[in-house]
C-alpha positions as CSV (number, residue, x, y, z in Angstrom):
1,X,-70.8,3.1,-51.3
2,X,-71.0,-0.5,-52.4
3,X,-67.4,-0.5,-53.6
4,X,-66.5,0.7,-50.0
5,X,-68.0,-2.0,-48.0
6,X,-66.8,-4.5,-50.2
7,X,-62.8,-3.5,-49.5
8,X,-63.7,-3.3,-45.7
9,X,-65.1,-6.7,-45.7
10,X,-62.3,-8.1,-47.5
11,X,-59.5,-6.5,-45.0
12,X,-61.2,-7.9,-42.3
13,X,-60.9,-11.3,-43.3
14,X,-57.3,-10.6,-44.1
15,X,-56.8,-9.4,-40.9
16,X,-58.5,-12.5,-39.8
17,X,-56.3,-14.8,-41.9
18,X,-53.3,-13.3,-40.6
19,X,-53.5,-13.0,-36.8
20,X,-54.7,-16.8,-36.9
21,X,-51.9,-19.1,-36.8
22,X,-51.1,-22.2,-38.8
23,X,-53.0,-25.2,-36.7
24,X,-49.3,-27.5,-37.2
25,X,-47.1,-24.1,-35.9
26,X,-49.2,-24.2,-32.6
27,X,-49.3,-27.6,-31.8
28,X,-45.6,-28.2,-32.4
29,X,-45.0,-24.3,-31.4
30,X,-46.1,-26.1,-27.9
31,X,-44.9,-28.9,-27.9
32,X,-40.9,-27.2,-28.7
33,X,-42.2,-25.0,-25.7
34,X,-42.3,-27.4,-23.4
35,X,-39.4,-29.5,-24.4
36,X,-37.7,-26.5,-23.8
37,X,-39.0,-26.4,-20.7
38,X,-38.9,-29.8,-19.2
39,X,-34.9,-29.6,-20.8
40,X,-34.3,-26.8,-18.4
41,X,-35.8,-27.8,-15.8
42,X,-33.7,-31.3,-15.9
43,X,-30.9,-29.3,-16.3
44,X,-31.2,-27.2,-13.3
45,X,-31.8,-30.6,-11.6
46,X,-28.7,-31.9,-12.4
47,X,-26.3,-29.2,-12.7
48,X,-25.0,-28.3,-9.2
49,X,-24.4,-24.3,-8.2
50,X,-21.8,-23.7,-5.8
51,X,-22.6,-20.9,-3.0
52,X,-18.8,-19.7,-2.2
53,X,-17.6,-16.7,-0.4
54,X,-14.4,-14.8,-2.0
55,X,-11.4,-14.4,0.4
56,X,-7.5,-13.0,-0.4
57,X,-4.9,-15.4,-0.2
58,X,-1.3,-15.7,0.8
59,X,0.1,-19.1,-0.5
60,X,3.6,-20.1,1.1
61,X,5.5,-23.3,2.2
62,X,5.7,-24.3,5.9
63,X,9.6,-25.0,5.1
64,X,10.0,-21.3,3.2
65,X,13.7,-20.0,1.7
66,X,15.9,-18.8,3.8
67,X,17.5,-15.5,3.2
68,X,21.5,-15.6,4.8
69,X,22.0,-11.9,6.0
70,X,25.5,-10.8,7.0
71,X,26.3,-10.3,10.9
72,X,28.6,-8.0,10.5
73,X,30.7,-6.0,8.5
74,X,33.8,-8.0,7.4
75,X,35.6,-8.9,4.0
76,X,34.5,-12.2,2.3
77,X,37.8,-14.3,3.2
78,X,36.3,-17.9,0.8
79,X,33.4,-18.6,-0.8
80,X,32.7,-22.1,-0.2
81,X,29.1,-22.5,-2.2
82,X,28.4,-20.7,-5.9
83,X,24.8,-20.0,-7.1
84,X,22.9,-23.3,-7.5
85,X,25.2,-25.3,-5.1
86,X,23.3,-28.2,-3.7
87,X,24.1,-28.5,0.3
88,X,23.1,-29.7,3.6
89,X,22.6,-28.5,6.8
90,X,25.2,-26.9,8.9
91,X,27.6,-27.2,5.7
92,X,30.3,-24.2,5.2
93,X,29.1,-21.7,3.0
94,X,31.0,-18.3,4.1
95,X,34.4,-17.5,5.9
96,X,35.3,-14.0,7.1
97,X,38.5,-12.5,7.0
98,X,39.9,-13.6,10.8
99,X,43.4,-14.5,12.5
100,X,42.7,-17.9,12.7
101,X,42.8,-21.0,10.3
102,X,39.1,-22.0,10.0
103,X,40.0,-25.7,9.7
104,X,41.8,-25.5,12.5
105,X,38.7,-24.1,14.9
106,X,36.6,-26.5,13.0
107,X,38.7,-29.0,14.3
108,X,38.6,-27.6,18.3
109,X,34.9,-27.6,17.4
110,X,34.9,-31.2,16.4
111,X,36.6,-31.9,19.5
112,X,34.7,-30.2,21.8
113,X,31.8,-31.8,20.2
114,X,32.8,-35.2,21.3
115,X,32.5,-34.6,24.8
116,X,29.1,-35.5,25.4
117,X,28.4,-35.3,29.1
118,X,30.1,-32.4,31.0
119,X,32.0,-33.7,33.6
120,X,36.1,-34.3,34.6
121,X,36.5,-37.4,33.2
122,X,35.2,-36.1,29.5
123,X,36.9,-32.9,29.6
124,X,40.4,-34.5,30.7
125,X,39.8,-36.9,27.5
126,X,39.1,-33.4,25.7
127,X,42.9,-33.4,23.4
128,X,42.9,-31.7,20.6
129,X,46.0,-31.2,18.4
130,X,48.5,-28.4,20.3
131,X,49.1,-27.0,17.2
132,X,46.1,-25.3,16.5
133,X,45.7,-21.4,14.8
134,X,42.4,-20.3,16.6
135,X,43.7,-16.8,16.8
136,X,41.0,-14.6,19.0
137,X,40.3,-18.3,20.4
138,X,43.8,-18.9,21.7
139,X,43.8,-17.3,25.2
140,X,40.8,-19.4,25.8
141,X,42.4,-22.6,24.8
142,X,45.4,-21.8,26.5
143,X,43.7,-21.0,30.1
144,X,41.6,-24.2,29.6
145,X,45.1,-26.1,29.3
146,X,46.5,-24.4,32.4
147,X,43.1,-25.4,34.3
148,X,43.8,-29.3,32.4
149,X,47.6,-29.3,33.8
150,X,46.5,-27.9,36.9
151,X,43.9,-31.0,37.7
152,X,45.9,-33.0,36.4
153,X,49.1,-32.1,38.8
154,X,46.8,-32.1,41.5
155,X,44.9,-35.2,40.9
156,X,48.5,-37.1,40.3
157,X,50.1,-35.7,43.2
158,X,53.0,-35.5,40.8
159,X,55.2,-32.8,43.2
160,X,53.9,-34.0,46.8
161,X,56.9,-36.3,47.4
162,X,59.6,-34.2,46.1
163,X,61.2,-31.8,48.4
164,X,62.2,-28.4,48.4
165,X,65.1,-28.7,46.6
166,X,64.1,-31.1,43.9
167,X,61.6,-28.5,43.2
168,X,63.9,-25.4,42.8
169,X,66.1,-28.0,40.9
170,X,63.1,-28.7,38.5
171,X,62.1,-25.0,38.0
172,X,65.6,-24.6,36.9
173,X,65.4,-27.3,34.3
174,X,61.9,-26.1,33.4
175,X,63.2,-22.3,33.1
176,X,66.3,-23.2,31.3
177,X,63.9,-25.5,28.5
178,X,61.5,-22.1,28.6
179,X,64.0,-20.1,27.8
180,X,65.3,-22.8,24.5
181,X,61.8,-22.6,23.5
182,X,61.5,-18.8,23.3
183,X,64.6,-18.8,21.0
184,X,63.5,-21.6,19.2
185,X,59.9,-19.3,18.5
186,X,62.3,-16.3,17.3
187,X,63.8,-18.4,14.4
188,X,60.7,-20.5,13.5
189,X,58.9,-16.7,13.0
190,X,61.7,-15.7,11.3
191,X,61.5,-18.4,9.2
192,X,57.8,-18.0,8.9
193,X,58.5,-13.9,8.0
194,X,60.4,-15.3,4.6
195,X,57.9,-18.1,3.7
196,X,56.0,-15.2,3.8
197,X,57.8,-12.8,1.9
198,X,58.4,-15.7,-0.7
199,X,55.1,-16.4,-1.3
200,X,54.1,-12.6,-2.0
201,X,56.8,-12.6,-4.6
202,X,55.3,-15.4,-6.1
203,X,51.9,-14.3,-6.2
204,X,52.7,-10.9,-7.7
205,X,55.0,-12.6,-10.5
206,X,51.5,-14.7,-11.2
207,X,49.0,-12.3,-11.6
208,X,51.9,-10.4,-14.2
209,X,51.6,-13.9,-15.8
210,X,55.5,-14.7,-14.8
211,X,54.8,-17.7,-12.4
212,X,52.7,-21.0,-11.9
213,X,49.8,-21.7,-9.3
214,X,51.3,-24.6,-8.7
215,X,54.5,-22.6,-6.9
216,X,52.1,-20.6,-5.3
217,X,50.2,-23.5,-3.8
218,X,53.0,-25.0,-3.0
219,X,54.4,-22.0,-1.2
220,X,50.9,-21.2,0.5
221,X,51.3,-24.6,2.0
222,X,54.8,-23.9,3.4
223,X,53.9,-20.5,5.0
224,X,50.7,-23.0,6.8
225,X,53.2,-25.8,7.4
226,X,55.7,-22.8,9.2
227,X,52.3,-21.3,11.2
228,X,52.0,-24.2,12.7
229,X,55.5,-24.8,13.7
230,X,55.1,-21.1,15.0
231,X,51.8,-22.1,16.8
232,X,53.3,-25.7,18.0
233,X,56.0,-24.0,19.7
234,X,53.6,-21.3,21.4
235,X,52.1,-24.2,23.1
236,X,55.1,-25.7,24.5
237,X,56.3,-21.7,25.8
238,X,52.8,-21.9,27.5
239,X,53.0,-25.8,28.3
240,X,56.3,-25.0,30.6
241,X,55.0,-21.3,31.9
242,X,52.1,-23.8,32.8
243,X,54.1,-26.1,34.8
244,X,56.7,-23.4,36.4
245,X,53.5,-21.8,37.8
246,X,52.5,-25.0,39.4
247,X,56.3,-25.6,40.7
248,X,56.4,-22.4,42.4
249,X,53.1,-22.9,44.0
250,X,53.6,-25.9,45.5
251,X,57.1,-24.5,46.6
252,X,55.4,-22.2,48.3
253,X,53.2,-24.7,49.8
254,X,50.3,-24.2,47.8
255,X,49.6,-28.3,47.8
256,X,47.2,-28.7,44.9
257,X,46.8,-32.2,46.0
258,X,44.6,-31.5,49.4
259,X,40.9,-32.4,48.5
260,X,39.8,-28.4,49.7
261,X,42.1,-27.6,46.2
262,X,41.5,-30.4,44.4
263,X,38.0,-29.5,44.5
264,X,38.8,-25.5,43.5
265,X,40.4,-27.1,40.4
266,X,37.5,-29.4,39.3
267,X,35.3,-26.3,39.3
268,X,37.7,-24.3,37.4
269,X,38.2,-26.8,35.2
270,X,34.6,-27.0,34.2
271,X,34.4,-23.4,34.1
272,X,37.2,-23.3,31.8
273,X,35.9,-26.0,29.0
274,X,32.0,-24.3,29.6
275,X,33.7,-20.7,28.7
276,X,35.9,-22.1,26.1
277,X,32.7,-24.0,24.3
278,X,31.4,-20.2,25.1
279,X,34.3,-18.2,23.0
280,X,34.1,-20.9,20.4
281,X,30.2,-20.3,19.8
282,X,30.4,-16.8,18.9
283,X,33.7,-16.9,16.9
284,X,31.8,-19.7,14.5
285,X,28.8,-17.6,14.4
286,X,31.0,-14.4,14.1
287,X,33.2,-15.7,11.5
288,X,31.4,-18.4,9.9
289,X,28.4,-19.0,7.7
290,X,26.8,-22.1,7.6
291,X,23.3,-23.4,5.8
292,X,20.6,-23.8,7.8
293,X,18.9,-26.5,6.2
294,X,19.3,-28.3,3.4
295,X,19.1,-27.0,-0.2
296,X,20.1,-24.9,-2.8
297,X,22.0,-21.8,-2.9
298,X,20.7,-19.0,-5.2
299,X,22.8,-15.6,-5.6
300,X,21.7,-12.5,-5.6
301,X,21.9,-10.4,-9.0
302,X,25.1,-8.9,-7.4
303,X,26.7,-12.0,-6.3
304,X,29.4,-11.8,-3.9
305,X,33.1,-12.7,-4.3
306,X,36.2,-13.7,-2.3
307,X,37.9,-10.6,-1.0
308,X,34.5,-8.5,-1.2
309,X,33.4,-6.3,1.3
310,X,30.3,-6.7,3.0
311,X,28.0,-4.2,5.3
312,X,25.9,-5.9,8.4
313,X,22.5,-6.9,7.3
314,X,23.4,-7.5,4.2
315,X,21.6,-10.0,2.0
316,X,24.2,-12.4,0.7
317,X,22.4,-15.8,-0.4
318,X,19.1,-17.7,0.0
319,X,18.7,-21.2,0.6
320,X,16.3,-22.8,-1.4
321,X,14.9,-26.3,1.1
322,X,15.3,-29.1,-1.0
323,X,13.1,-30.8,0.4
324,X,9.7,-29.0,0.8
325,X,7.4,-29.7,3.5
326,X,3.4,-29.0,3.2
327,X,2.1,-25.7,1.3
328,X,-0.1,-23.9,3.2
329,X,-2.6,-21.0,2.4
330,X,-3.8,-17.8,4.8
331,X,-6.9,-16.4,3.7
332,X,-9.3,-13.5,4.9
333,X,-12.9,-13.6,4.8
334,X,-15.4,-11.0,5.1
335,X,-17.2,-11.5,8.4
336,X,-20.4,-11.3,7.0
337,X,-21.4,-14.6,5.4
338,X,-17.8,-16.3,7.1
339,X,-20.5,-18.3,9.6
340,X,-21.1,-20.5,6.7
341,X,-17.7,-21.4,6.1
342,X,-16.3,-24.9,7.2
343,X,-13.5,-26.3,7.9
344,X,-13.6,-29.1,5.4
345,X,-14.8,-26.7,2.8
346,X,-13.4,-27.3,-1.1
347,X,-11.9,-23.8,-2.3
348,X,-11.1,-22.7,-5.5
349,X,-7.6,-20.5,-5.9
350,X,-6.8,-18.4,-9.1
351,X,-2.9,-16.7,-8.3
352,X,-2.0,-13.5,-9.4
353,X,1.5,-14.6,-10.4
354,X,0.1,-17.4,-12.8
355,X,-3.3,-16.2,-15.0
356,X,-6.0,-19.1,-14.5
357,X,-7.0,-18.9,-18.3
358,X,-3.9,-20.2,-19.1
359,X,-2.5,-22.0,-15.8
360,X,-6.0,-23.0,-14.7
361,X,-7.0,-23.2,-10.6
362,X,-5.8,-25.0,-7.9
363,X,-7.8,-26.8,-5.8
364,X,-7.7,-26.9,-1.9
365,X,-9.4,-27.3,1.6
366,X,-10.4,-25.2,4.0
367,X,-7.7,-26.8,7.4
368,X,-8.3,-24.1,10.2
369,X,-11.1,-21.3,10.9
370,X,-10.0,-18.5,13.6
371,X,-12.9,-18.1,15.9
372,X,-12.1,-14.7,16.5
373,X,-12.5,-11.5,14.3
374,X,-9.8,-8.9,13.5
375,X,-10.9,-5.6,11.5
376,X,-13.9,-7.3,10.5
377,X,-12.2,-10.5,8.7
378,X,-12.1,-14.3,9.9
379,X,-8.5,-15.7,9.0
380,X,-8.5,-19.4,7.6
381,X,-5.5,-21.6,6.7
382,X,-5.8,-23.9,3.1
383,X,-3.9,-27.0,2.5
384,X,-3.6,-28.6,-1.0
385,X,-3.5,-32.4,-1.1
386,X,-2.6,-32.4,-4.6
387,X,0.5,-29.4,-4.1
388,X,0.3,-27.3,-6.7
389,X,-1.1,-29.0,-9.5
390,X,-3.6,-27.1,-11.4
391,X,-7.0,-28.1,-13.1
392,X,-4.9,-28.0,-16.6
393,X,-2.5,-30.4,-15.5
394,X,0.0,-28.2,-14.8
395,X,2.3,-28.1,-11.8
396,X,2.8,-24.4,-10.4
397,X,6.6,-23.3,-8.4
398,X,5.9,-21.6,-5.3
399,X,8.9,-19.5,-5.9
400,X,11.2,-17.6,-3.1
401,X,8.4,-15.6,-1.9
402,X,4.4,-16.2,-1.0
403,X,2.3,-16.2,-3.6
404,X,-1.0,-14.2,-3.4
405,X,-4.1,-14.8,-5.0
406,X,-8.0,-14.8,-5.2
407,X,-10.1,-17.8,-3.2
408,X,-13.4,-19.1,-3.8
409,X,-14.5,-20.9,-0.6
410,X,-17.1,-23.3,-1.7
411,X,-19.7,-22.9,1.0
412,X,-22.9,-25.1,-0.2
413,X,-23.6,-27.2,-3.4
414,X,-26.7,-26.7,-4.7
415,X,-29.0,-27.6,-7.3
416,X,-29.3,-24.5,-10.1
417,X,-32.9,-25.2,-9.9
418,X,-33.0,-25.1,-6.2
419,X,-30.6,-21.8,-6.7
420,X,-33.0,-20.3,-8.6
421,X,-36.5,-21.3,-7.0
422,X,-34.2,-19.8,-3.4
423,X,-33.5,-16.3,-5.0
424,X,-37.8,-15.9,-6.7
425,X,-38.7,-17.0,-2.9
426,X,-36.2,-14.4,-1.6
427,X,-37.4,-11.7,-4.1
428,X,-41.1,-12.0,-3.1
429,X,-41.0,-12.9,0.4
């Protein structure tokens, strides 16, 4: 039994040796303890945690792209703008196939334009060239000119002292030049019919590579130059019907010179120029396609051509602004936890469109909070001082459309140790 006790003895002071520590491993076992200790606790002093509330995001410019849809159906008649074209507002991009020369109601435009205040004096300055193809415009031109002669002839008194037969003598002359001028039409569009002809020769011969573009320039430019000899003389045919009108009525004693009918033609007169400013609006906006702002013309895929056909509605170009006014952000918070959010507030945005571990975030501020709910969400708007540049330095393009995205709306900023001490308080309380 001796033998027995002996090896029980002995484990127990093994067991003794072993479950006792080293003296040295529990004094600096402590000490490393604590360091550890007082290190974290230093760092939860310094580091701050932020308390932020997630919210979608809809980045866009204030000054977005503008998409140029068609108004109609029509065939593309000249493209003035290809893809990437800079230009500025109210600058020519699209002309639709129309009866009238484009410059031409550009130029009536331009006139009209210089009349600043509406009244007789301005419009009787109103004189644009008589020569003019405005096509659809024409009948309104041409009644504004009878209501111009009209004022005029009463304003003048031009036939009050001239008797009866001096005015049947002057309708004479004025019939006999009407009827020179109506011949004179007949052989200028006869003229104008072989121009024609000519030029449609010469265009066929070119595209079976037998002629020049310089011959047909030059003969596009004739067949304009005998239009407007065409056109010219149309306005003197309606100059004199003008004037015979105005003979007969004051032969039949229709004195446009009394101030009752003087009067009646001031008022038409203004109603003529307002309806002819009228007619002229909706041809430009009919037939013409202008930029809206300015900036840079991007195609679609399927850009359009001279000669195409086009359906109403359809998309035909965007304008890019070239210059780009303020980006803004729409957000939606949750409305449980949105009381804490402030306008003022720093927020955090990761986009979609643009991976954050390689593009980084992009920091902005909380501008506007809605103070009303909708579907249990508070909407708030985000401005970025510093645009789009992102925490790696990079600077991100906001692209034709809004760019959507994941927000953190930085709330508080607090202490990782206060974080901390906040969620063991919450957990036993």
């Amino acid at each position: 039994m001796q033998p027995d006790k002996d090896i029980e003895i002995r484990s127990e002071e093994v067991q003794e040796i072993l479950g006792t520590p080293p003296s040295w491993l529990v004094r600096w076992g402590t000490t490393l303890a604590l360091a550890t200790l007082v290190i974290l606790g230093w760092i939860g002093f310094l580091i701050p945690y932020p308390d932020s509330i997630e919210a979608d995001i809809r980045v866009s410019s204030t000054d977005p792209p503008r998409k140029i849809l068609a108004e109609r159906s029509a065939f593309i008649s000249e493209l003035k703008a290809v893809n990437e074209d800079t230009v500025s507002a109210s600058e020519l991009l699209i002309v639709f196939e129309n009866k009238a020369n484009y410059a031409d109601v550009l130029t009536l435009e331009d006139h009209i334009i210089r009349v600043k205040d509406i009244n007789v004096p301005s419009i009787m300055a109103f004189r644009p060239p008589p020569n003019l193809i405005l096509g659809e415009l024409q009948d309104a031109y041409y009644a504004f000119m009878e209501k111009q002669e009209a004022y005029t002839s009463g304003r003048s008194g031009k036939f009050d002292n001239l008797t009866s037969s001096q005015l049947r003598d002057q309708l004479r002359k004025e019939q006999s030049a009407l009827e020179w001028e109506k011949k004179r039409k007949e052989s200028l569009e006869k003229q104008l019919a072989l121009v024609k002809n000519r030029f449609t020769r010469e265009q066929n011969l070119m595209s079976d590579n037998l002629s020049s573009i310089d011959k047909v320039h030059k003969l596009e430019e004739e067949v304009l130059t005998s239009e407007r000899m065409v056109q010219g003389s149309e306005s003197n045919i309606k100059t004199k019907q003008i004037e015979i009108q105005l003979i007969k009525g004051q032969i039949s004693s229709f004195r446009r010179g009394s101030d009752n009918n003087l009067d009646v033609a001031n008022r038409e007169l203004l109603e003529s120029f307002g309806n002819l400013r009228n007619r002229l609006e909706e041809w430009t906006k009919q037939y013409l396609v202008r930029a809206p702002v300015d900036g840079v013309v991007i195609l679609s895929n399927d850009a359009i051509t001279e000669k195409q056909y086009v359906s109403t509605d359809m998309e035909l170009m965007t304008i890019v602004p070239v210059k780009r006014k303020e980006i803004v952000g729409k957000g939606q918070v949750k409305l449980v936890g949105s009381g804490k959010v402030k306008v003022g507030n720093d927020v955090i945005v990761k986009f979609d469109s643009y991976p954050y571990e390689e593009f980084g975030v992009v920091r902005g501020v909380v501008s506007k909070k809605s103070k009303l709910a909708s579907d249990g969400e508070i909407s708030i708007e985000v401005t970025f001082p510093k645009g789009m540049l992102t925490s790696t330095g990079r600077v991100l393009e906001a692209g034709q459309n809004a760019m959507t995205g994941k927000a953190q709306v930085i709330t508080d900023r607090k202490k990782l140790i206060e974080w901390l001490f906040e969620k063991v308080r919450n957990t036993f309380i």
